[in-house]
N, C-alpha and C positions, 0 to 999 in steps of 0.2 A: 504493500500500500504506500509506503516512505517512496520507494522509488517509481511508482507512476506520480505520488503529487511531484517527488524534485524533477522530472522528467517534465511534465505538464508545466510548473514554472520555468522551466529555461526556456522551453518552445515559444511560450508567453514574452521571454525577455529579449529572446532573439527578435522576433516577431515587430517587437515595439523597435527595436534598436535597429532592423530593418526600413521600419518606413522611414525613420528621420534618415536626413540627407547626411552624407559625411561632406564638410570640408575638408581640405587638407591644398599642400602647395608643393607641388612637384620641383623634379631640379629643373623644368624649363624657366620658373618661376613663374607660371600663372597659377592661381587659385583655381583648385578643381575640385568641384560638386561632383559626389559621385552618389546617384538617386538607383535604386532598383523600383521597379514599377512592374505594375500585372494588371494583364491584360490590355483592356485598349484605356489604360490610364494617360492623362495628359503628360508628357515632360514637358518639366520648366526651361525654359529661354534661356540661353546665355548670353550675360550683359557683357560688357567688354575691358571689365576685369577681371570675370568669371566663368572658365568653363565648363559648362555644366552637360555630365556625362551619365545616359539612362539606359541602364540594363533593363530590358523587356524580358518579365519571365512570365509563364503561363497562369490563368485567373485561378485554376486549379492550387495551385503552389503556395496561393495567397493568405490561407489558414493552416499551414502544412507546420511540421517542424524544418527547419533548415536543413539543407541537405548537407553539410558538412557537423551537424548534431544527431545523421539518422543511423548511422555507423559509431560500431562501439570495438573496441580493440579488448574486451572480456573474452576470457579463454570461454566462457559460457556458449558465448555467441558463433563460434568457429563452426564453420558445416562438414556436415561430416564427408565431404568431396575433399576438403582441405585437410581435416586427420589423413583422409585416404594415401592423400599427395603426399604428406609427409612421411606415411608409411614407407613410400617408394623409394626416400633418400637413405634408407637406415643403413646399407652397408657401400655406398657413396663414400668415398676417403681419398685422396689422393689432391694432383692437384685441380686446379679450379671448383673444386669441391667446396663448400660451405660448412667444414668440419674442422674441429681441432685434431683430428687425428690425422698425421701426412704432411709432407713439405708442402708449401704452397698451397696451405687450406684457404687462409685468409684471403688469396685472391679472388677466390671463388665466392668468398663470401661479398667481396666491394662487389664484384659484377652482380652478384644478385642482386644487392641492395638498389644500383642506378636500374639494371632492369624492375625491379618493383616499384622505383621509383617516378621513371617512365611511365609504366602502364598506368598508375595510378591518375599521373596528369592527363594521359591522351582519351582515359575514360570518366576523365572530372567534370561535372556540370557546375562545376562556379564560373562565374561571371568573372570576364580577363578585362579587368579594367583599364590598364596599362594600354589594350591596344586599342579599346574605344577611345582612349583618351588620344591616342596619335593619330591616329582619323580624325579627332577635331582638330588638334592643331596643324595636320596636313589641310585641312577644309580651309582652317582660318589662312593661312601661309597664303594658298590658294588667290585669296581676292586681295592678301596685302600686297601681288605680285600683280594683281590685272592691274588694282590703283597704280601703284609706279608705273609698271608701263606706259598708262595714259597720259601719266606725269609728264612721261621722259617725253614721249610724241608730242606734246604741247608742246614742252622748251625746246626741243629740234624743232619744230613748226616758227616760234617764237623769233630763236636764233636767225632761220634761213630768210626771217623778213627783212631781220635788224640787217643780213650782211647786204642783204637785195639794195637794203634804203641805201645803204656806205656805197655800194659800187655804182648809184645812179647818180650822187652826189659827188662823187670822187669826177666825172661824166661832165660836168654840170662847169660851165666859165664863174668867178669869184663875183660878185658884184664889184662894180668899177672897174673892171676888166674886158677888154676888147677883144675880139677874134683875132683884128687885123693888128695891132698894138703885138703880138707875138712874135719871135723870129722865128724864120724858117730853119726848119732843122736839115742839117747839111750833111747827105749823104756820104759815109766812111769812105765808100769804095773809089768816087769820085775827087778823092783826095788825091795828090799824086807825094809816090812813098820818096824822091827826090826832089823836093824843091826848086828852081833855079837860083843859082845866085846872082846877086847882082845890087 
């Protein structure tokens, strides 16, 4: 009876501590809202100090116990498929074996551990917040890269006026300056490279 009420309270306390949002501030340094949500619940907006990241889980799930509270590591609770298995290892020795008995047990033992450690995550149904969160800041990068660009196209746009106006003006006689008031300009070639003297 003790352990369905303390079972029944934690489900409770998860549950609450589920719906509030966590903040928290990443090393990119923005502020990131990390909401779980179910079903076709609204997510809140991200304001622009704010990124705010919503795991969508199923409407089902919504009064559930947490799924990383529905699993218990009690020898009570081990099925008897996993006794079986381990019946299988008992004269297993050697190396890469996961036994103290034999050279190079302990090898065996690391390999196991990262292979259990493996399956474990590639059959986890927790929410990866980390990569929702870089999906938002890949989305936000996104339009802070179309604004500059537009940037940039105006001041080249900008520039090629300013140089257009300089070289019509450069074009242009000074005021109080005559056309015919200029000397001609005396062609090199029709120089001659010896002089006469005289």
């Amino acid at each position: 009876m003790t352990r369905i009420f303390a079972l029944t309270a934690a489900s409770a306390i998860a549950v609450g501590l589920a719906a509030t949002p966590a903040a928290a501030q990443d090393e990119g340094g923005d502020r990131v809202n990390q909401v779980i949500i179910y079903g076709d619940d609204e997510c809140p907006e991200s304001t622009d100090d704010m990124i705010t990241v919503c795991a969508r889980l199923d409407e089902s799930e919504r009064y559930r116990i947490p799924q990383r509270l529905r699993q218990s590591s009690s020898p009570q609770n081990e099925s008897w498929t996993q006794r079986a298995l381990a019946l299988e290892a008992v004269g297993d020795f050697g190396p890469l074996s996961c036994t103290p008995v034999g050279a190079g047990g302990d090898l065996g033992c690391t390999v196991q551990m990262i292979e259990q450690a493996y399956a474990e995550r590639a059959s986890s149904s927790d929410v990866r917040f980390a990569e929702l969160i870089a999906e938002e800041r890949e989305e936000r990068l996104a339009t802070i890269d179309a604004e500059a660009a537009a940037t940039q196209a105006r001041v080249e746009e900008l520039e090629e006026a300013e140089l257009e106006r300089r070289r019509q003006a450069q074009g242009e006689p000074l005021p109080g300056e005559d056309d015919e008031a200029l000397p001609e300009v005396v062609d090199p070639d029709a120089i001659p490279e010896n002089p006469p003297a005289g």
